[in-house]
N, C-alpha and C positions, 0 to 999 in steps of 0.2 A: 525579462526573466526575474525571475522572484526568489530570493535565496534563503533556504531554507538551512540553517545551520545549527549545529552542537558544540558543544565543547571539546575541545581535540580533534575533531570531525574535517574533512573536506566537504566542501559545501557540497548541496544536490538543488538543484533548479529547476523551475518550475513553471512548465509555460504558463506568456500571459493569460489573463483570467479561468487560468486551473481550475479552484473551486469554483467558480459558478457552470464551468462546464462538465466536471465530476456532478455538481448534482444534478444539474438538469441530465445526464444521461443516466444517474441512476433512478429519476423521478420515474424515468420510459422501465426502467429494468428493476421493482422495487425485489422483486427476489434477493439479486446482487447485494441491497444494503444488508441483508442479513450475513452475506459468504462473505463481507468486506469487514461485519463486525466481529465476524467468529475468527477471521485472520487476525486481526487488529492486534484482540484481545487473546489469541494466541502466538504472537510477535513480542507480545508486553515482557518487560520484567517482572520477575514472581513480586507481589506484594507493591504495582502499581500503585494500586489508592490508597497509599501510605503516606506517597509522598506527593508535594505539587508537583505539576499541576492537576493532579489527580485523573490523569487521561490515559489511556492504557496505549501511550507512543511507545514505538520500536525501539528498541536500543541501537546509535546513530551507525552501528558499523557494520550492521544487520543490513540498514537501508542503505549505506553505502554499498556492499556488496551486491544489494539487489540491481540498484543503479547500476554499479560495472557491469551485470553479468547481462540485462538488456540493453546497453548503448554504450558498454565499453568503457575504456580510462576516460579520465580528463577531466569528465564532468563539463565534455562543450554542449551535450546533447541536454535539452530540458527533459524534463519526466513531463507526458501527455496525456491530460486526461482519458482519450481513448487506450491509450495503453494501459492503463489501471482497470476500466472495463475491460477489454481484452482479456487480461491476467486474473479478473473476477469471476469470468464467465469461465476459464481455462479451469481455473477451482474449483469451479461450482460443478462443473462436467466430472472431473475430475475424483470430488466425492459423491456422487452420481453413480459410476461407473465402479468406485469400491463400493459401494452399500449394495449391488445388483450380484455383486459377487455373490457363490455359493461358498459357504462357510467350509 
Protein backbone atom coordinates (compact mmCIF):
# COMPACT_ATOMS: atom_id res chain seq x y z
CA UNK A 1 0.00 0.00 0.00
CA UNK A 2 1.13 3.39 -0.79
CA UNK A 3 0.43 6.22 1.76
CA UNK A 4 -0.77 9.00 0.62
CA UNK A 5 -0.87 11.72 3.34
CA UNK A 6 -1.59 15.60 4.42
CA UNK A 7 -0.96 17.42 7.18
CA UNK A 8 -3.28 16.86 10.17
CA UNK A 9 -4.86 14.09 7.85
CA UNK A 10 -5.33 10.34 8.49
CA UNK A 11 -3.64 8.69 5.83
CA UNK A 12 -5.78 7.13 2.61
CA UNK A 13 -3.90 4.01 0.83
CA UNK A 14 -3.53 3.21 -2.21
CA UNK A 15 -3.38 -0.11 -3.79
CA UNK A 16 -0.26 -1.34 -5.24
CA UNK A 17 0.55 -0.07 -8.62
CA UNK A 18 -2.69 2.49 -8.44
CA UNK A 19 -1.44 4.76 -10.96
CA UNK A 20 -0.31 2.76 -13.60
CA UNK A 21 -3.70 0.87 -13.39
CA UNK A 22 -5.94 4.32 -13.17
CA UNK A 23 -4.32 5.12 -16.37
CA UNK A 24 -4.19 2.26 -18.21
CA UNK A 25 -8.16 2.00 -17.67
CA UNK A 26 -8.63 5.44 -18.43
CA UNK A 27 -6.48 5.09 -21.73
CA UNK A 28 -9.69 2.21 -22.56
CA UNK A 29 -12.20 4.98 -21.23
CA UNK A 30 -10.63 8.37 -22.47
CA UNK A 31 -14.12 10.12 -21.98
CA UNK A 32 -13.50 9.54 -18.16
CA UNK A 33 -10.34 11.63 -18.09
CA UNK A 34 -12.27 14.62 -18.91
CA UNK A 35 -15.32 13.85 -15.80
CA UNK A 36 -12.06 12.97 -13.57
CA UNK A 37 -10.65 16.55 -14.52
CA UNK A 38 -13.88 18.51 -14.30
CA UNK A 39 -14.25 16.65 -10.51
CA UNK A 40 -10.62 17.40 -9.75
CA UNK A 41 -10.79 20.83 -10.44
CA UNK A 42 -14.13 21.15 -8.80
CA UNK A 43 -12.73 19.38 -5.51
CA UNK A 44 -9.81 22.08 -5.51
CA UNK A 45 -9.54 24.84 -3.13
CA UNK A 46 -10.62 28.29 -4.74
CA UNK A 47 -7.41 29.89 -5.95
CA UNK A 48 -5.35 26.39 -6.35
CA UNK A 49 -2.68 27.78 -8.75
CA UNK A 50 -1.59 30.17 -6.38
CA UNK A 51 -0.07 28.10 -4.43
CA UNK A 52 2.48 24.86 -4.70
CA UNK A 53 2.26 22.64 -6.04
CA UNK A 54 0.11 24.28 -8.25
CA UNK A 55 -2.23 21.05 -8.82
CA UNK A 56 -5.77 21.46 -8.31
CA UNK A 57 -5.67 18.43 -5.23
CA UNK A 58 -8.70 18.09 -2.81
CA UNK A 59 -8.49 19.44 0.35
CA UNK A 60 -7.37 16.19 2.54
CA UNK A 61 -10.70 15.88 4.62
CA UNK A 62 -12.87 16.01 1.55
CA UNK A 63 -10.89 12.86 0.39
CA UNK A 64 -10.77 11.50 3.72
CA UNK A 65 -14.43 11.61 3.95
CA UNK A 66 -14.71 10.25 0.41
CA UNK A 67 -12.60 7.34 1.57
CA UNK A 68 -14.98 6.58 4.73
CA UNK A 69 -18.01 6.95 2.95
CA UNK A 70 -16.83 3.96 0.19
CA UNK A 71 -14.86 1.54 2.56
CA UNK A 72 -15.72 2.76 5.81
CA UNK A 73 -13.33 3.91 9.13
CA UNK A 74 -9.91 2.81 9.69
CA UNK A 75 -8.40 3.31 6.46
CA UNK A 76 -7.65 -0.71 6.46
CA UNK A 77 -9.31 -0.81 3.01
CA UNK A 78 -6.76 0.58 -0.10
CA UNK A 79 -8.60 3.02 -2.51
CA UNK A 80 -8.76 0.72 -6.14
CA UNK A 81 -8.23 1.92 -9.20
CA UNK A 82 -11.28 0.30 -10.36
CA UNK A 83 -13.23 2.12 -7.82
CA UNK A 84 -12.23 5.62 -9.03
CA UNK A 85 -13.42 4.20 -12.61
CA UNK A 86 -16.56 3.16 -11.12
CA UNK A 87 -17.20 6.54 -9.30
CA UNK A 88 -16.02 8.30 -12.83
CA UNK A 89 -18.40 6.57 -14.86
CA UNK A 90 -21.14 6.91 -11.87
CA UNK A 91 -20.52 10.94 -12.75
CA UNK A 92 -20.28 10.92 -16.01
CA UNK A 93 -23.96 9.12 -16.08
CA UNK A 94 -24.91 11.05 -13.63
CA UNK A 95 -24.30 14.54 -15.47
CA UNK A 96 -25.76 12.78 -18.43
CA UNK A 97 -28.82 12.12 -17.00
CA UNK A 98 -29.13 15.92 -15.55
CA UNK A 99 -28.30 17.62 -18.92
CA UNK A 100 -31.34 15.14 -20.59
CA UNK A 101 -33.59 16.74 -18.08
CA UNK A 102 -36.26 19.07 -19.38
CA UNK A 103 -35.76 22.59 -17.99
Amino acid sequence: MVPVSAPHAARVTLEPGFGRRLARALARRPALVWSGARLLVGAAPPGWWRRPPFVPRPDPGYLRFRVETAYGGGGAVPVRARDVVAYLEWCRAAQAARAARPA
